[in-house]
DRENPA-661737 format. One record per residue (C-alpha): x, y, z; residue number from 1; residue in one letter. Coordinates in steps of 0.02 Angstrom, whole numbers, plus 32768, in hexadecimal, padded with zeros to 4 digits. Example, Ala and Ser with C-alpha at 12.3 -4.5 7.8 and 13.67 -1.06 7.14 Angstrom:
BEGIN
px py pz pos code
8267 7F1F 8186 1 A
82AC 7FCB 8165 2 S
END
This chain:
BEGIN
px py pz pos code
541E F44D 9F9F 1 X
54C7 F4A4 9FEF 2 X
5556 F46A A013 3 X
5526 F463 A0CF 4 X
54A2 F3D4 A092 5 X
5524 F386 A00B 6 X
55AB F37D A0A3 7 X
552B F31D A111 8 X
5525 F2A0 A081 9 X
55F3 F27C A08B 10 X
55FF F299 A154 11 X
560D F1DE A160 12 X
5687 F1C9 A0C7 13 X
56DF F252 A126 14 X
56E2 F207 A1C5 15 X
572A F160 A15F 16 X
57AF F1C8 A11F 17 X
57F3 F214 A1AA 18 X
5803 F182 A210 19 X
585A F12C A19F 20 X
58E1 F1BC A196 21 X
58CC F1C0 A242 22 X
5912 F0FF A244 23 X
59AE F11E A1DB 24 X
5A08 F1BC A21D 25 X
5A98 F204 A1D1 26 X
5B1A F286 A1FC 27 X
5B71 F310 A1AA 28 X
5B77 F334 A0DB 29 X
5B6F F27C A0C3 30 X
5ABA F239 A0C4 31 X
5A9C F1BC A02F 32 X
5A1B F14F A088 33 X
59C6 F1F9 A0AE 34 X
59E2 F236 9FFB 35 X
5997 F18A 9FB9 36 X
5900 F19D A007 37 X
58D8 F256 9FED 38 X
58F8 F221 9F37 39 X
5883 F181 9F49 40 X
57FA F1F9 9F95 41 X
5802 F274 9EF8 42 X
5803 F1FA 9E83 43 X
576E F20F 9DF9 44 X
5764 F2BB 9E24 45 X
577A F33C 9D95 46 X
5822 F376 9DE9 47 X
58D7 F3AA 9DA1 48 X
5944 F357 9E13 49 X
59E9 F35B 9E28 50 X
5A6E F32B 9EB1 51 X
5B07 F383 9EFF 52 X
5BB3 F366 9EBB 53 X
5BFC F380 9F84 54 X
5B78 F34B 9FE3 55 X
5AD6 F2CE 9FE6 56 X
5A69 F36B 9FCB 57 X
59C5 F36B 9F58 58 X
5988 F3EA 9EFC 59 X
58ED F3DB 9EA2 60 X
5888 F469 9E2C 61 X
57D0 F461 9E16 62 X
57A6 F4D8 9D79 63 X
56F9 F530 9D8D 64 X
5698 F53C 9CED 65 X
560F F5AC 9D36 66 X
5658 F64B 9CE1 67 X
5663 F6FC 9CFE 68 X
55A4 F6FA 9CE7 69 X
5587 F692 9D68 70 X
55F5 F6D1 9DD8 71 X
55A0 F781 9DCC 72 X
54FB F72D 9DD7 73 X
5523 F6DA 9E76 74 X
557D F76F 9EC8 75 X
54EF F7E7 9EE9 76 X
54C8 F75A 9F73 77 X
557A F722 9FBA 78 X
55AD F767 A069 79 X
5621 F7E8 A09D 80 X
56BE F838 A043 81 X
5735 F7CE 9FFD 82 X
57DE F82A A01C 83 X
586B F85E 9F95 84 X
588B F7F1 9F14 85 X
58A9 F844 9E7F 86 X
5876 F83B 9DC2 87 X
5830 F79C 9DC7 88 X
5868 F733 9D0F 89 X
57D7 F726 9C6F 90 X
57C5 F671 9CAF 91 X
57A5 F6B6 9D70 92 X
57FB F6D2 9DFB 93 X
5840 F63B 9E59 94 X
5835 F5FE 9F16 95 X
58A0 F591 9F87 96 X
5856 F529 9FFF 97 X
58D5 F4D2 A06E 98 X
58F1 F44D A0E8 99 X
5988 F3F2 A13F 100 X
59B1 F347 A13C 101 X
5A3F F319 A1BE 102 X
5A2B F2DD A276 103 X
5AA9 F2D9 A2F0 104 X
5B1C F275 A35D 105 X
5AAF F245 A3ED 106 X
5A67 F18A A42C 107 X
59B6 F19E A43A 108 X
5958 F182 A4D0 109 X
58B4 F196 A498 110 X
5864 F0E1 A4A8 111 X
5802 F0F9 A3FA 112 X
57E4 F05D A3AA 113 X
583D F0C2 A2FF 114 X
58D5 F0E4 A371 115 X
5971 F117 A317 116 X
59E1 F062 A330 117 X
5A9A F0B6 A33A 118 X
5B14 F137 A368 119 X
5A95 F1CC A31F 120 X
59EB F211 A327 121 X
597B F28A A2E2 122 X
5973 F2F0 A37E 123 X
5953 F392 A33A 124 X
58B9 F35A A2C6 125 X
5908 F374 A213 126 X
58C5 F2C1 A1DE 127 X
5818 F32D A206 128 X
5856 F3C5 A18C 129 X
588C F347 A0FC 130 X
57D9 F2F6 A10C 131 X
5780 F39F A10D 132 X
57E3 F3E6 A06D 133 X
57C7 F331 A012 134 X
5707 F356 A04B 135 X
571C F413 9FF8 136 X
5758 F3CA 9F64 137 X
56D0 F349 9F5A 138 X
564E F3CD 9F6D 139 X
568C F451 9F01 140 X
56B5 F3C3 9E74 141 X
55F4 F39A 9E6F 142 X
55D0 F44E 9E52 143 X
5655 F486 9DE9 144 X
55E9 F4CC 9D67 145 X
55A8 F570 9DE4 146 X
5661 F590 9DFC 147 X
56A0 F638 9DB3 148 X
5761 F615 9DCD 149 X
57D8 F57F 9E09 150 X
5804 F528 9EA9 151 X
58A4 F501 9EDB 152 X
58B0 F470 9F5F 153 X
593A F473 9FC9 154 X
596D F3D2 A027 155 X
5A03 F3ED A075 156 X
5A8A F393 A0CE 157 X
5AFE F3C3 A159 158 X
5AA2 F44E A1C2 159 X
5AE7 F418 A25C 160 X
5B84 F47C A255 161 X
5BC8 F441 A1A6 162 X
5B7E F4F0 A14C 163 X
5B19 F46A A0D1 164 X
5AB7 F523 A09D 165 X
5B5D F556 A070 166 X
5B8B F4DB A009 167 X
5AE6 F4CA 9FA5 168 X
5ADB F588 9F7F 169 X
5B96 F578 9F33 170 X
5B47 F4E9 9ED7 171 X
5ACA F55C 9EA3 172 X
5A1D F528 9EFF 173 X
59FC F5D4 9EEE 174 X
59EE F5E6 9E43 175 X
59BF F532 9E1F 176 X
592B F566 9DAE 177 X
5969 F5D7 9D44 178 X
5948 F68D 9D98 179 X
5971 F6BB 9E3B 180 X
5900 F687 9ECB 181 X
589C F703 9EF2 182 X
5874 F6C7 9FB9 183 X
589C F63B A015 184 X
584F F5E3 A0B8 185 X
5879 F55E A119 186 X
5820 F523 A1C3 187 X
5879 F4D1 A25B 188 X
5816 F44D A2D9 189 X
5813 F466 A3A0 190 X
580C F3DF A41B 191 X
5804 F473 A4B4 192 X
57D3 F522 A4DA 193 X
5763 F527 A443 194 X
569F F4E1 A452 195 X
568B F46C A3DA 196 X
5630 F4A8 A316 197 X
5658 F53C A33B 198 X
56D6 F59A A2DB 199 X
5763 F627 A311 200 X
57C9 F6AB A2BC 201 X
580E F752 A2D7 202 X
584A F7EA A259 203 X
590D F815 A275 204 X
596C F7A0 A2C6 205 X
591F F6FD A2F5 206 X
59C2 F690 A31E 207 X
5A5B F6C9 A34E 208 X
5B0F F6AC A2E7 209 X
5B7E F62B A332 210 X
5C3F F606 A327 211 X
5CDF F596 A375 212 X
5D90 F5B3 A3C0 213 X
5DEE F54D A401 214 X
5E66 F57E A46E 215 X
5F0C F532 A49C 216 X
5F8E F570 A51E 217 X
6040 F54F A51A 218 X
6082 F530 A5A3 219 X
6118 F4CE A5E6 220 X
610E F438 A66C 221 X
6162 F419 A701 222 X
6131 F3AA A7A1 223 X
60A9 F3DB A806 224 X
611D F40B A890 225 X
6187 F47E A849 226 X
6104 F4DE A7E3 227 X
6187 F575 A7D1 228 X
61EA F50F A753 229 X
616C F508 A6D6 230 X
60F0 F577 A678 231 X
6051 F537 A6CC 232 X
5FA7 F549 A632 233 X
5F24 F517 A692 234 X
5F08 F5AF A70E 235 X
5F20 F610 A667 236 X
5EB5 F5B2 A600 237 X
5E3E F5C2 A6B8 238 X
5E4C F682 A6AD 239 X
5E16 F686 A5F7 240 X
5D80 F62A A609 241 X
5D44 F699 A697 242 X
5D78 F73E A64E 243 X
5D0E F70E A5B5 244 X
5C88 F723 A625 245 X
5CAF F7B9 A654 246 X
5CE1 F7EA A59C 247 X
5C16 F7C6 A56A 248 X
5BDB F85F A5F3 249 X
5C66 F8D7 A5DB 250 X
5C82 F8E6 A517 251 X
5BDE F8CB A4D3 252 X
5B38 F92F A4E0 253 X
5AB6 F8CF A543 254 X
5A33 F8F6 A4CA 255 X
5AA7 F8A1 A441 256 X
5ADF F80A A4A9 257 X
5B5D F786 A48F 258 X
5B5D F6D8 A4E0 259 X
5C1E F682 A4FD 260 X
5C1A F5C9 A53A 261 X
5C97 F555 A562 262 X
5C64 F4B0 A543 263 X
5D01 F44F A561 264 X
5DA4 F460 A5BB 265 X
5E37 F3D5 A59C 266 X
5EE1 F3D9 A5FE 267 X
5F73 F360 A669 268 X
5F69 F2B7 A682 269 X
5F83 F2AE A738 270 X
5F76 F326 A7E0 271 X
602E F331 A7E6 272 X
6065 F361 A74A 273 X
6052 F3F1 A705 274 X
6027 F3EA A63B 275 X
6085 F44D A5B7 276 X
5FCA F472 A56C 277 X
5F1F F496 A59A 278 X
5E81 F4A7 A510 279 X
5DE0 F4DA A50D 280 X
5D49 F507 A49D 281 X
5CE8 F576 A494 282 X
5C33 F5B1 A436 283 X
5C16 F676 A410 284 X
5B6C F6A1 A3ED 285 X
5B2F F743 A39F 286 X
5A86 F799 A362 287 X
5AE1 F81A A2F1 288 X
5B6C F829 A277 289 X
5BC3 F8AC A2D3 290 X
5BB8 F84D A36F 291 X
5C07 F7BD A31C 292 X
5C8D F812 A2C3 293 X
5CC1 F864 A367 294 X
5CCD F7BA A3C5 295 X
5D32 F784 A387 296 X
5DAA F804 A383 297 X
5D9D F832 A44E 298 X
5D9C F77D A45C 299 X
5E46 F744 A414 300 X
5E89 F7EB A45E 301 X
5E5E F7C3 A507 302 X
5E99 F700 A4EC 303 X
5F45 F758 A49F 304 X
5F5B F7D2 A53C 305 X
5F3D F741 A5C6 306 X
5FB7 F6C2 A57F 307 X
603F F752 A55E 308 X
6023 F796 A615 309 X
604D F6E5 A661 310 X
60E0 F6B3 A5D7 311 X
6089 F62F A581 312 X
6045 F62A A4BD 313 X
5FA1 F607 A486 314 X
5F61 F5AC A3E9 315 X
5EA9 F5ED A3AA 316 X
5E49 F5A5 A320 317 X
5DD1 F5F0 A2D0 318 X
5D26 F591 A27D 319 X
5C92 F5FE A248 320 X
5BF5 F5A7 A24C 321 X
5B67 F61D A219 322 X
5B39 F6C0 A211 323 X
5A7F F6EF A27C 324 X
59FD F6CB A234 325 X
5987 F766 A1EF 326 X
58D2 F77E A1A3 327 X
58A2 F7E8 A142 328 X
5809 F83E A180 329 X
57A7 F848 A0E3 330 X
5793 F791 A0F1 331 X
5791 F773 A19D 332 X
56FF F7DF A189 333 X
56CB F766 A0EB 334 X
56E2 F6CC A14F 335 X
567C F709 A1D9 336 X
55EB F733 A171 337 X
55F7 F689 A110 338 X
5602 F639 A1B5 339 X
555E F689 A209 340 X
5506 F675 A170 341 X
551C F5B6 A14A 342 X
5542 F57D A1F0 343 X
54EC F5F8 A283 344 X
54EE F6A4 A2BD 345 X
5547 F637 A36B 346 X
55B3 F5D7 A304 347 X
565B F657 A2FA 348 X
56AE F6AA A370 349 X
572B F733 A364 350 X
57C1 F71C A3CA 351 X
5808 F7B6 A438 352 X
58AB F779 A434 353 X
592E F723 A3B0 354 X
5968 F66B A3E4 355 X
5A18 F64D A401 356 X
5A22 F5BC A393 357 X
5A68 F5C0 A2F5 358 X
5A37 F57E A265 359 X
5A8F F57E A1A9 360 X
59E5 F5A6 A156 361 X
5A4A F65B A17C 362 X
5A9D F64B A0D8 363 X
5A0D F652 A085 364 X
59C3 F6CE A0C2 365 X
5A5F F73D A0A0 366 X
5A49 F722 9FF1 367 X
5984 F72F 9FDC 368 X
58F3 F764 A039 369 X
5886 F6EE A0A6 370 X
5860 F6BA A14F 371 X
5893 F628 A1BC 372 X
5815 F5FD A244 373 X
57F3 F56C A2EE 374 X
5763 F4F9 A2CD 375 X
5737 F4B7 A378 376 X
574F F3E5 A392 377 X
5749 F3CD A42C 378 X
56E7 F320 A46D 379 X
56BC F367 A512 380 X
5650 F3F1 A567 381 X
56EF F425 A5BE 382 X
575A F47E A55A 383 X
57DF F4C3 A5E2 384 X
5810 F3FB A60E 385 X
57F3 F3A5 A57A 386 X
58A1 F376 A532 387 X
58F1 F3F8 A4CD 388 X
593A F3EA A418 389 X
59E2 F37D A40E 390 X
59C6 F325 A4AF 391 X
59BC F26F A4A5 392 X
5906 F26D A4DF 393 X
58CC F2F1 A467 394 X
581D F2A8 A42E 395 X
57B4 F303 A399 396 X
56F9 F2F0 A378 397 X
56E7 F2CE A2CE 398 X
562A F308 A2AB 399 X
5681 F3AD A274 400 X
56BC F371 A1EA 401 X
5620 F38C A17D 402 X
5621 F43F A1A9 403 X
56D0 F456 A194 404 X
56CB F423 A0DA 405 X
563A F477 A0AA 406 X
5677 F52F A0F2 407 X
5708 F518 A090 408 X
56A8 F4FE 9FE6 409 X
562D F586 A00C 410 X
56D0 F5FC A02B 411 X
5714 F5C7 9F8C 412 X
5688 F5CB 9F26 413 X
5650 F682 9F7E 414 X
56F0 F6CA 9F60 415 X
5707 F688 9E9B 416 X
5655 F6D5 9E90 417 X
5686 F78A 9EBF 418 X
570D F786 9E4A 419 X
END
């Protein structure tokens, strides 16, 4: 038996599970319905849990008592090269295995008979990834004795811009077992673009950085009629939004892009007043460090030079949100021959370009090797139309998750084998 036969076993216990999460949606760091029934789900198995001290994250450790002996024995056979890792501890190395937890602010539209009842949904499918890591653990827990190292599980809160990575590798996910994880790898669901089963990744970048301003010009009001009396901020505020357009194709290399959006724009109160202030925000997206370092620089200089030129002040404030996302190649290369090899020669795909989402998984990968990848969702032959992650129809077909959970054990269980 494998764990692509054990998984078929829980795909209905699975499918349970993530409806159920699917029901009871939460938001931010603050999840303890979703913590209660992650920790209902792993009860029984042999697991040291523990719980965040800032957040409703989980973190569980599985310890393998397979042994270096087993380990060797099984690595003549495992797929691919495993990356960097370093001197792996006399107990064996250690691997992370992650998922997120949160959903996010949207009223679903869906019409599913488990429809989220509320202000929030799981519209980007992380009820799926909590299911499929609870599924990992359930597999790799009934074969605990072939494992030649630990498993850290990592169910965390507050992906959706509240850096919950962040705060569980200051809590110390990372070294939750004892030594240092060795790699990590964490898999993301796709209700578009991607066919369904089948499974996407990409060495290098695979999602871009992303970060806030928001901008405020001072200006000073006057009536609409005598506009020469006051210090007007909305052309201003107008002029910065379109030169940051213009800012993307004239400072950065194209083959290094940047992406600046403005997604809102708040000013007056009437047509014939003119406001003392005008705001907007704005989202930066990068695919490098240096990119992102320089944006923000040319940014705030440009923002600086407008307001001074017209004789009004601007406000900027800062929020980082998370760096881009990177895999190492070594086990993008590992995941790709795990993949083939369990699942189909058709079932991954390497992407030609990165994605400009961002995700916080980013933090980990900054601190350890390991690869993030897409596992297609999608309920429809038409991948261009169906309803894209975060949109209030976003629909997710949930036969993947057998598959899901049982590429993550064999990656763990590969990787603790090669030492």
């Amino acid at each position: 038996m494998t764990y692509t036969d054990d998984a078929k076993g829980l795909q209905e216990d699975l499918v349970r599970l993530r409806r159920d999460l699917h029901r009871i949606p939460e938001i931010g760091l603050d999840l303890p319905r979703t913590q209660e029934r992650v920790l209902a789900a792993l009860d029984g198995l042999p697991l040291e849990i523990s719980t965040g001290r800032e957040l409703n994250s989980v973190v569980a450790v599985l310890r393998g008592t397979g042994g270096p002996e087993a380990g060797a024995d099984r690595a003549d056979g495992a797929a691919g090269a495993a990356g960097a890792g370093g001197a792996a501890a006399a107990a064996g190395p250690v691997v992370l295995l992650r998922a997120d937890m949160d959903a996010l602010p949207v009223v679903e539209r869906t019409g599913r008979d488990f429809v989220a009842d509320g202000p929030n949904m799981h519209a980007c499918g992380h009820d799926l990834h909590t299911a499929m890591l609870v599924g990992a653990a359930q597999l790799l827990s009934a074969r605990r004795d072939r494992l030649a190292g630990d498993v850290v599980f990592m169910f965390q809160p507050g992906e959706e811009g509240q850096d919950g990575a962040g705060h569980m590798i200051r809590e110390g996910v990372l070294d939750a077992a004892g030594p240092r994880v060795v790699g990590a790898y964490g898999l993301h669901v796709m209700s578009s673009r991607v066919p369904r089963g089948r499974f996407v990744s990409r060495p290098g970048t695979f999602m871009a950085g992303a970060d806030e301003i928001q901008v405020t010009v001072r200006g000073a009001g006057a009536h609409g009629s005598l506009p020469h009396t006051g210090k007007d901020p909305i052309p201003v505020a107008c002029e910065m939004v379109v030169a940051l357009q213009s800012l993307v194709t004239r400072k950065f290399d194209i083959f290094d892009p940047v992406v600046i959006t403005v997604g809102a724009f708040h000013a007056g109160t009437a047509s014939n007043i003119i406001p003392d202030d005008a705001t907007f925000h704005v989202t930066m997206r990068s695919f490098s460090r240096a990119s992102r370092e320089k944006m923000l620089l040319v940014v705030v200089d440009l923002l600086n030079g407008l307001a001074s030129a017209y004789g009004c002040a601007v406000d900027i404030t800062y929020k980082e949100q998370y760096p881009p996302t990177v895999n190492h190649a070594a086990e993008v290369d590992f995941l790709e021959e795990v993949t083939r090899e369990v699942h189909g020669e058709e079932r991954f795909e390497r992407l030609e370009n990165p994605v400009p989402g961002a995700e916080d998984f980013s933090r980990v990968l900054e601190e350890v090797p390991g690869t993030y990848a897409f596992l297609g969702a999608c309920t429809t032959d038409d991948l261009e139309h169906a309803p894209s992650n975060h949109s209030p129809l976003a629909d997710f077909d949930d036969s993947v998750l057998g598959d899901g959970a049982s590429l993550l054990a064999e990656l763990a269980d590969r990787r603790l084998a090669r030492g």
